[in-house]
MDTraj code that builds the backbone (N, CA, C; nanometers):
import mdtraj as md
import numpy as np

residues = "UNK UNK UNK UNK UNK UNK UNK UNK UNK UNK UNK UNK UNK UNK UNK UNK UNK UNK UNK UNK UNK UNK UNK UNK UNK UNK UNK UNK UNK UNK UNK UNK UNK UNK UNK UNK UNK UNK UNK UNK UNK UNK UNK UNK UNK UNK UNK UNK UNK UNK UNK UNK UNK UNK UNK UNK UNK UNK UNK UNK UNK UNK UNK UNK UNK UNK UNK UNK UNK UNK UNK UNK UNK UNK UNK UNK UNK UNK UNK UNK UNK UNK UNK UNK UNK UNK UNK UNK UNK UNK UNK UNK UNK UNK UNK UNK UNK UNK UNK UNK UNK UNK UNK UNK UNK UNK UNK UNK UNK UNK UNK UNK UNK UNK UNK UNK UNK UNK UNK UNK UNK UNK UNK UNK UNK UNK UNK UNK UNK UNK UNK UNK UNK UNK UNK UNK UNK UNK UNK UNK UNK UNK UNK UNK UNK UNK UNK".split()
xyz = np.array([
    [-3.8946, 2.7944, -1.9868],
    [-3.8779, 2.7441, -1.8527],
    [-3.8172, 2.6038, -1.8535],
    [-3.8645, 2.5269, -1.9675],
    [-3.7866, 2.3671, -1.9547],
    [-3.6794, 2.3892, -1.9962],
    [-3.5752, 2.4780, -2.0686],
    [-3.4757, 2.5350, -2.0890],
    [-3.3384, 2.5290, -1.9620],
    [-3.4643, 2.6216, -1.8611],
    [-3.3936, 2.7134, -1.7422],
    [-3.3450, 2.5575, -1.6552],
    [-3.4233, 2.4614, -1.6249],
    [-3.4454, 2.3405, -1.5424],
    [-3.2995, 2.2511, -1.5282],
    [-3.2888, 2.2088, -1.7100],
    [-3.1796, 2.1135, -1.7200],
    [-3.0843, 2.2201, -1.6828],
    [-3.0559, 2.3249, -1.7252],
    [-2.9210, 2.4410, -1.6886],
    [-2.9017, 2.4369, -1.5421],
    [-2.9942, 2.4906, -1.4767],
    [-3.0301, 2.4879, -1.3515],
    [-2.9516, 2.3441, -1.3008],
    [-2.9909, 2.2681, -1.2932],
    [-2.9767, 2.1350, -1.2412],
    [-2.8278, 2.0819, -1.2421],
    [-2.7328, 2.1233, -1.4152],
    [-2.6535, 2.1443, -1.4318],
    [-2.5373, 2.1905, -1.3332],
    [-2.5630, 2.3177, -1.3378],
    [-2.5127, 2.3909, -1.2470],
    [-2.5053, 2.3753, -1.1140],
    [-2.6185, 2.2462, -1.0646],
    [-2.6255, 2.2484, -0.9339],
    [-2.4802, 2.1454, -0.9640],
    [-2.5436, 2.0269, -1.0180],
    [-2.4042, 1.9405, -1.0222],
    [-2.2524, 1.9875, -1.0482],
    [-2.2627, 2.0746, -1.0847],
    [-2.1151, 2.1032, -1.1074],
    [-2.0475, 2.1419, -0.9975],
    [-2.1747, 2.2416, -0.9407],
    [-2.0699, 2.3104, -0.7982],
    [-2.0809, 2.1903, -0.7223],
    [-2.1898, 2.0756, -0.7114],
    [-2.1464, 1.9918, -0.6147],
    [-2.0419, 1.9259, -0.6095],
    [-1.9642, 1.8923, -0.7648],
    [-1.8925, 1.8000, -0.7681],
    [-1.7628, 1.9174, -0.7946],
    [-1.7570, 2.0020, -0.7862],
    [-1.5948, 2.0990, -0.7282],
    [-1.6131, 2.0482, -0.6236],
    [-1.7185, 2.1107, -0.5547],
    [-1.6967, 2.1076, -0.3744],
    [-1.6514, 1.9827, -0.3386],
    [-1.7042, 1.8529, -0.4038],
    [-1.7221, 1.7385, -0.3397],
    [-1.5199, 1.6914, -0.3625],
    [-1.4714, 1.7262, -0.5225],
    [-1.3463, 1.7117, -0.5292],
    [-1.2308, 1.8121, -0.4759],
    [-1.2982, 1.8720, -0.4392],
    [-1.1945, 2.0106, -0.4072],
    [-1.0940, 1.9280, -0.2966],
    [-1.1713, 1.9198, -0.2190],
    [-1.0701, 1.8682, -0.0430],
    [-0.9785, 1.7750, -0.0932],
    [-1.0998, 1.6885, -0.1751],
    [-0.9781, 1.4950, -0.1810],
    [-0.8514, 1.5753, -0.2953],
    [-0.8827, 1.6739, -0.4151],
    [-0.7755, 1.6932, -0.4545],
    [-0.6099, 1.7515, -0.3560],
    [-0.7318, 1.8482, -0.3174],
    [-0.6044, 1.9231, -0.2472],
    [-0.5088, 1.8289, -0.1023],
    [-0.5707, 1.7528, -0.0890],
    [-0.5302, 1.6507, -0.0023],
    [-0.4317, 1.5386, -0.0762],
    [-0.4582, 1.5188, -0.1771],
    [-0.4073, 1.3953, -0.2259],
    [-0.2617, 1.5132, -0.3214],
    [-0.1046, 1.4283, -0.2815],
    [-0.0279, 1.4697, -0.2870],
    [0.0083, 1.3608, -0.4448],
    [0.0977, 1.4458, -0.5045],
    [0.1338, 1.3919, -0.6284],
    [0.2619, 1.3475, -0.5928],
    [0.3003, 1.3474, -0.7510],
    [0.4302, 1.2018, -0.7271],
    [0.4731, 1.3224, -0.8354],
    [0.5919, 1.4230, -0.8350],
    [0.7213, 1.5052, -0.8476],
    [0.8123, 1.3765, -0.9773],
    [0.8464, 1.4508, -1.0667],
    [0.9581, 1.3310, -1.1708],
    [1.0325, 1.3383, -1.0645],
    [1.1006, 1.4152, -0.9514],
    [1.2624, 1.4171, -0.8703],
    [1.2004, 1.3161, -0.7452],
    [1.0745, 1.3031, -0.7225],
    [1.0468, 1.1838, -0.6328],
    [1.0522, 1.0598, -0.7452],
    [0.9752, 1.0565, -0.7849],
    [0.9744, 0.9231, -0.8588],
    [1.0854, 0.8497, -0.8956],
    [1.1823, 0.9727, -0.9434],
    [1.3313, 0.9252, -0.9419],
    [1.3935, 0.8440, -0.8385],
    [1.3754, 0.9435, -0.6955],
    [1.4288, 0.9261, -0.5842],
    [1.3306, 0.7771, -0.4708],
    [1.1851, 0.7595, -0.5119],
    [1.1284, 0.6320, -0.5105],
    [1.1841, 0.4831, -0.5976],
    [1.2500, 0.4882, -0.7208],
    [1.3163, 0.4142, -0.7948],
    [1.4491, 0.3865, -0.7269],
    [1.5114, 0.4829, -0.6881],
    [1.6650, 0.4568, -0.6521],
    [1.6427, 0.3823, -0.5073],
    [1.5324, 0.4426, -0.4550],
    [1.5333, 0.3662, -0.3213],
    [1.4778, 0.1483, -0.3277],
    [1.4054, 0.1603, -0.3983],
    [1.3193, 0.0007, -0.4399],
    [1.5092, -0.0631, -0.3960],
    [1.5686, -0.0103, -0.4465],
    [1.6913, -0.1557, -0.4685],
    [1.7381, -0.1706, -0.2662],
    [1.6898, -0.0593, -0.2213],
    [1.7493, -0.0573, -0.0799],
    [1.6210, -0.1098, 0.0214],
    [1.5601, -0.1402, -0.0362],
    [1.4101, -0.1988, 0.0671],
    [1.4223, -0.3412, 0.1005],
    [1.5610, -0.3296, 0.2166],
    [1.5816, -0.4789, 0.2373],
    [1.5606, -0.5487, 0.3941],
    [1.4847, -0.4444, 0.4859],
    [1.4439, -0.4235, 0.5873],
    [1.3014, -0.3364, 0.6108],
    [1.2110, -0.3225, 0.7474],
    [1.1562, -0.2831, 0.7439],
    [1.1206, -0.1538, 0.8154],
    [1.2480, -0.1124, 0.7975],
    [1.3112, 0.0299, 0.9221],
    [1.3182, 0.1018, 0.6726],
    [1.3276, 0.0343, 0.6363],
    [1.3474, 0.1117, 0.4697],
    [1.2150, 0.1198, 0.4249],
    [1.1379, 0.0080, 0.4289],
    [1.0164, 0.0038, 0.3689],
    [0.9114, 0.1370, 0.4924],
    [0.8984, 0.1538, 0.5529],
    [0.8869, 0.2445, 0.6752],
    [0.9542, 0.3644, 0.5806],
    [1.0495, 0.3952, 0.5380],
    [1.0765, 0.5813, 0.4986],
    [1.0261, 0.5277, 0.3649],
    [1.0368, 0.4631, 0.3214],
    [0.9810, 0.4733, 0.1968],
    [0.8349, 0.4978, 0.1847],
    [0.7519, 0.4188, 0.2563],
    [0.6227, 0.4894, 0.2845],
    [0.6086, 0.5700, 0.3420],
    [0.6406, 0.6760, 0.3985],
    [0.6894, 0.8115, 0.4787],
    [0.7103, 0.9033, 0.3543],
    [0.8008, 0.9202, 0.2602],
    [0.8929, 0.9697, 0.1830],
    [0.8110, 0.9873, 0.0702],
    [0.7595, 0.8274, -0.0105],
    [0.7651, 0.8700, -0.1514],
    [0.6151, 0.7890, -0.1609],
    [0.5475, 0.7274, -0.0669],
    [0.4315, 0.6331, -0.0812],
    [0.2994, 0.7256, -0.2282],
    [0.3209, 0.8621, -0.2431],
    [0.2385, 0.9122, -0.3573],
    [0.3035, 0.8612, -0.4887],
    [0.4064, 0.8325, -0.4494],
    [0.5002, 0.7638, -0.6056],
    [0.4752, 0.6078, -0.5992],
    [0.3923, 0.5481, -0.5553],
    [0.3779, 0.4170, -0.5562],
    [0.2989, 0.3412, -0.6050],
    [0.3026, 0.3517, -0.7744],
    [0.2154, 0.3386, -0.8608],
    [0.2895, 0.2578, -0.9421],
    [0.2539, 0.2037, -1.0773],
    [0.3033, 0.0999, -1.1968],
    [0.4086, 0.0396, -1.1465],
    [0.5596, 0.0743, -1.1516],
    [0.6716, -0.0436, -1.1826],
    [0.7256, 0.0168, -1.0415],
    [0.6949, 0.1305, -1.0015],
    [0.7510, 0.1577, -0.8554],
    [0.6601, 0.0462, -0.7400],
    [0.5321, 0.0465, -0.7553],
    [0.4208, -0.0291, -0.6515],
    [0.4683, -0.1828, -0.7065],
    [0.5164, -0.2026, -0.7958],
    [0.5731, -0.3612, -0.8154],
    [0.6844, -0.3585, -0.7723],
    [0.8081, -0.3272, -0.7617],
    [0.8991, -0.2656, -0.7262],
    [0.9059, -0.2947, -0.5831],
    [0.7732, -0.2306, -0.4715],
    [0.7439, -0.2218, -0.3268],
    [0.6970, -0.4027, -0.3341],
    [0.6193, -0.4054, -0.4176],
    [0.5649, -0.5576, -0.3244],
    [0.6509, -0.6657, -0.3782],
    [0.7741, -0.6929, -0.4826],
    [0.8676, -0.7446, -0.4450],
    [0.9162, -0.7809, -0.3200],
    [0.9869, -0.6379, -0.3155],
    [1.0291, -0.6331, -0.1450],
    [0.9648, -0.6539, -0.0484],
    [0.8376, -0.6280, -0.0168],
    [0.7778, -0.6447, 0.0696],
    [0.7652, -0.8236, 0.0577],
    [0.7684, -0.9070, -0.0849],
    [0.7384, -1.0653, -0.0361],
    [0.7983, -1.0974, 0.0078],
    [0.9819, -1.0326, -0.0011],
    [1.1072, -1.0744, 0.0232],
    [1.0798, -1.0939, 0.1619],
    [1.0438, -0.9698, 0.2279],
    [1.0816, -0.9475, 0.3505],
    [1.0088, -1.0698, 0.4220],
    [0.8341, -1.0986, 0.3809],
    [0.7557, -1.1400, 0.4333],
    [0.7663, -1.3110, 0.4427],
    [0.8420, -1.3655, 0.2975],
    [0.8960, -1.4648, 0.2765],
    [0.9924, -1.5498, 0.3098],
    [1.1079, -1.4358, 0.3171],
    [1.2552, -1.4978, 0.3509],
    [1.2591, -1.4123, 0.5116],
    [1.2131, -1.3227, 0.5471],
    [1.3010, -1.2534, 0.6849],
    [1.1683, -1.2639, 0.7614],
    [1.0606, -1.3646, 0.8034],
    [0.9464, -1.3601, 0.8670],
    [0.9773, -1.3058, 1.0028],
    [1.1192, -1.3593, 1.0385],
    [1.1420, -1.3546, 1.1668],
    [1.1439, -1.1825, 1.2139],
    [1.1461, -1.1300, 1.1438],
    [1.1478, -0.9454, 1.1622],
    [1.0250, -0.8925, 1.1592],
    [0.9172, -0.9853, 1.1623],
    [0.7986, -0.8998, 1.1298],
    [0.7436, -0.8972, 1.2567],
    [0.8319, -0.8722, 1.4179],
    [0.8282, -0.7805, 1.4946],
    [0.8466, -0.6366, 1.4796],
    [0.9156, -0.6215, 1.3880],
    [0.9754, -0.4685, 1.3747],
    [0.8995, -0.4388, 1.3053],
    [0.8177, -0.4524, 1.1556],
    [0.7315, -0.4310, 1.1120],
    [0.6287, -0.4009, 1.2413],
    [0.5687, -0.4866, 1.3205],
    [0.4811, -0.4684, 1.3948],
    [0.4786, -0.3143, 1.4615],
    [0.6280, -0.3308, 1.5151],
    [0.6796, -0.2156, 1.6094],
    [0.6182, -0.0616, 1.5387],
    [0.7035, -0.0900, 1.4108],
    [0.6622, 0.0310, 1.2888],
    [0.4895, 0.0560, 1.2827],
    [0.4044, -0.0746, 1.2613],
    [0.2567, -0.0326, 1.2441],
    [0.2114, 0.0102, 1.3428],
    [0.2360, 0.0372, 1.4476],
    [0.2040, 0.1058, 1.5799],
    [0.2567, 0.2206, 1.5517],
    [0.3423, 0.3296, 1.5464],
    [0.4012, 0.4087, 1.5336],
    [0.2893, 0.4364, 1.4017],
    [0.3032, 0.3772, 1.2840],
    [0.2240, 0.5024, 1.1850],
    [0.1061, 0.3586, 1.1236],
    [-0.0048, 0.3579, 1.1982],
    [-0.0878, 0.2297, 1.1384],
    [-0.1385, 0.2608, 1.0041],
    [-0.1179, 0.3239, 0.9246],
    [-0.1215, 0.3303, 0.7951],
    [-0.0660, 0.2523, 0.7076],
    [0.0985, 0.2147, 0.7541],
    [0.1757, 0.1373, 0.6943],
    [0.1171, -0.0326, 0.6977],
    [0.0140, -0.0466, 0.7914],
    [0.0004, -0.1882, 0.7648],
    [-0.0970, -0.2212, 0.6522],
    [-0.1914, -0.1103, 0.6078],
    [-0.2367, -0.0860, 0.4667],
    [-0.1681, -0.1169, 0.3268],
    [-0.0642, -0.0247, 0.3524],
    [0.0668, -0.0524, 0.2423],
    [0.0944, -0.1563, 0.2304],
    [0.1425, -0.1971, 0.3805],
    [0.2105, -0.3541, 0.2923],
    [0.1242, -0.4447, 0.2545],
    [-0.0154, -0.4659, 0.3303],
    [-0.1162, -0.5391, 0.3008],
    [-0.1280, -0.5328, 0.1511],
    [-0.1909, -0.4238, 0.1095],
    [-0.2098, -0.3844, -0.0609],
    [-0.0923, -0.4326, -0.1289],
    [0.0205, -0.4396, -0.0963],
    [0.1744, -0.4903, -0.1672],
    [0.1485, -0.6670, -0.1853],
    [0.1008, -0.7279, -0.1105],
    [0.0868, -0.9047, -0.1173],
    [0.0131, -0.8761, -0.1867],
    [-0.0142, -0.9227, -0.3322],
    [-0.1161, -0.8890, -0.4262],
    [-0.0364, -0.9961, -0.5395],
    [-0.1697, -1.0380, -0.6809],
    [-0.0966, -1.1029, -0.7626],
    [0.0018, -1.1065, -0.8687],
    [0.0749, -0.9627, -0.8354],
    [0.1895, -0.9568, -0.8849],
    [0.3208, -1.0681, -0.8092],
    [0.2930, -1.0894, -0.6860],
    [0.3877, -1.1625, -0.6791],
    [0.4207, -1.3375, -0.7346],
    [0.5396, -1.3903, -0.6558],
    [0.5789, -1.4911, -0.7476],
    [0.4730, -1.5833, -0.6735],
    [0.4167, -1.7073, -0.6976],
    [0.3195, -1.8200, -0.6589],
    [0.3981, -1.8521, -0.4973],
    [0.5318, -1.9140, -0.5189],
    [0.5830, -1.9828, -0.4214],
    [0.5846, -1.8554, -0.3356],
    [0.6113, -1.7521, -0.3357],
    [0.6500, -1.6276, -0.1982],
    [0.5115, -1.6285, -0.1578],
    [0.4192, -1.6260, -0.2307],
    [0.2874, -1.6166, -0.1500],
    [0.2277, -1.7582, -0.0638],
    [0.3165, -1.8547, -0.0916],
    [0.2520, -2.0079, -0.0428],
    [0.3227, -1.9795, 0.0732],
    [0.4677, -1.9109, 0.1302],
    [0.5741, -1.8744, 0.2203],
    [0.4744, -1.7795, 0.3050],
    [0.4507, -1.6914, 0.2470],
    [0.3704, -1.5875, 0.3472],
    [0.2679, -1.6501, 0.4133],
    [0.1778, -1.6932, 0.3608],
    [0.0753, -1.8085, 0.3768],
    [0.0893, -1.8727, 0.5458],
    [0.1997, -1.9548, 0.4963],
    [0.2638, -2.0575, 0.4958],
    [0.3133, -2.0117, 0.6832],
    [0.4073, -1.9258, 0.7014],
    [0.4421, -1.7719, 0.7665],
    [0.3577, -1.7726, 0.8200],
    [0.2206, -1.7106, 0.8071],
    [0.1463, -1.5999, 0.8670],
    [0.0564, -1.7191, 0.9552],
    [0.0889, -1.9128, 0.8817],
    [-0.0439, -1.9856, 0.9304],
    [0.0526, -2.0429, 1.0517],
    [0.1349, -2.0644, 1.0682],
    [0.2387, -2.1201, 1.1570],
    [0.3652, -2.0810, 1.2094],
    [0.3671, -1.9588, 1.1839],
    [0.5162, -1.9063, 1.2512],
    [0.4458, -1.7579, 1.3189],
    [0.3299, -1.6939, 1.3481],
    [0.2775, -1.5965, 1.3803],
    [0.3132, -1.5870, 1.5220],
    [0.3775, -1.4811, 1.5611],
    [0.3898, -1.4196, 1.6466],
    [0.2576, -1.3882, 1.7618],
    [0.3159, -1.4158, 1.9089],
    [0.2115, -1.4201, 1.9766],
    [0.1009, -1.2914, 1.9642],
    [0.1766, -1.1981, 1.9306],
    [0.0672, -1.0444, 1.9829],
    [0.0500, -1.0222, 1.8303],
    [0.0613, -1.0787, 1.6873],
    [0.0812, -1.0389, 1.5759],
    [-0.0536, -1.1135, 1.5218],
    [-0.1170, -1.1891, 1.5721],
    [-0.3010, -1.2553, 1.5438],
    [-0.3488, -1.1521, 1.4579],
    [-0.4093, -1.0795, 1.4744],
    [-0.4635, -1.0467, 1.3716],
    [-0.3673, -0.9825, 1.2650],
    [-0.2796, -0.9282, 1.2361],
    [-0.1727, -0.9064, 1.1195],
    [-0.1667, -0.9923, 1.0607],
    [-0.1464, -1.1563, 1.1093],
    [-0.0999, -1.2206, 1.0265],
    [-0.2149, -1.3515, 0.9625],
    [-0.3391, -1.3218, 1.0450],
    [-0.4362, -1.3269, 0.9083],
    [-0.4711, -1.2519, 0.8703],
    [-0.4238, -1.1063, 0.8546],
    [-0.4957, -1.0416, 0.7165],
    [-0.3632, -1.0466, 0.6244],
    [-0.2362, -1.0868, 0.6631],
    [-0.1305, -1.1563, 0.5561],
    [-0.1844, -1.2494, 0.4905],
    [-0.2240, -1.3688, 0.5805],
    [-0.2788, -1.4634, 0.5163],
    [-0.4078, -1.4564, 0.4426],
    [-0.4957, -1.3997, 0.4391],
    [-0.6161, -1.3116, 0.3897],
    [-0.5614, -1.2715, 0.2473],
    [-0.4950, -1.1881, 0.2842],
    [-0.4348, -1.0983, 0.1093],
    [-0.3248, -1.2552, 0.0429],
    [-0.2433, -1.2783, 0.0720],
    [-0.1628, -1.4035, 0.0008],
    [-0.2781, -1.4765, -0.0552],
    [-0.3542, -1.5401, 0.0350],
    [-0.4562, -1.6420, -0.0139],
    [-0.5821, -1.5405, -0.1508],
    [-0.5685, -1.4214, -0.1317],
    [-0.6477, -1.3819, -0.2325],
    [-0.5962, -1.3679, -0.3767],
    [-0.4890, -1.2836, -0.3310],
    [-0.3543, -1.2665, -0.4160],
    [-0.3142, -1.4014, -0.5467],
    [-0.3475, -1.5588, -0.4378],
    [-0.2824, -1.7005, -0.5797],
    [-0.4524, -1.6878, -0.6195],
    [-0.5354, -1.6552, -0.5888],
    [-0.6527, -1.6897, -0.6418],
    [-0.7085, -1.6007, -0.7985],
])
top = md.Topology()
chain = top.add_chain()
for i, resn in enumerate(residues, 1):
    res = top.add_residue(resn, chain, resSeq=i)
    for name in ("N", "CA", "C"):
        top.add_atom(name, md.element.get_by_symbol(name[0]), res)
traj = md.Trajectory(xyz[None], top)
């Protein structure tokens, strides 16, 4: 009978943990070599945020190692040098509020010191009237990001 117990118990865990992974697998979409390809060729064209938008649409399961460095490049670029567009960004996180996840997770300490003092910098004094809370959780992630 102390045999039957640990087996028993076993078995309970196992089916719990199919069941429990079953959904998140079948839900969670992979990254294809012909995407990953086609996520790489795109990084050099993410020079707006009407691109960064299909790219998270398109290939965001491919957005891992040198591709997810790749994204938050661009994304400091944008956030750094083109602040003045991060209406359209806005426009976009309304349309699919997922994307403000993405780019959030992209300000991270891969980037360069000075683009994150810019975003900062950006998000503490150039913030857009209706953009308050976006642009402290920019400033939130930058400031975590040099730390």
């Amino acid at each position: 009978m102390s045999i039957r117990k640990p087996m028993l118990l076993c078995g309970l865990l196992l089916v719990a943990g199919c069941v429990q992974a079953g959904p998140r697998h079948a839900a969670a979409q992979t990254c294809s070599p012909a995407q990953g390809e086609a996520a790489d060729a795109m990084l050099d064209k993410l020079d707006d945020w009407a691109a960064v938008g299909h790219f998270f649409k398109a290939y965001r399961q491919c957005d891992d190692g040198y591709i997810a460095e790749g994204s938050s490049d661009a994304i400091a670029r944008l956030l750094a040098g083109q602040w003045e567009t991060l209406p359209k960004l806005q426009a976009l996180i309304r349309q699919e509020p997922a994307l403000r996840a993405f780019v959030l997770s992209h300000v991270n300490s891969t980037l360069d010191t000075d683009e994150l003092e810019r975003i900062k910098r950006n998000a503490s004094e150039s913030c857009p009237s209706d953009g308050a809370s976006l642009c402290a959780d920019l400033r939130q992630a930058a400031d975590r990001a040099s730390k």
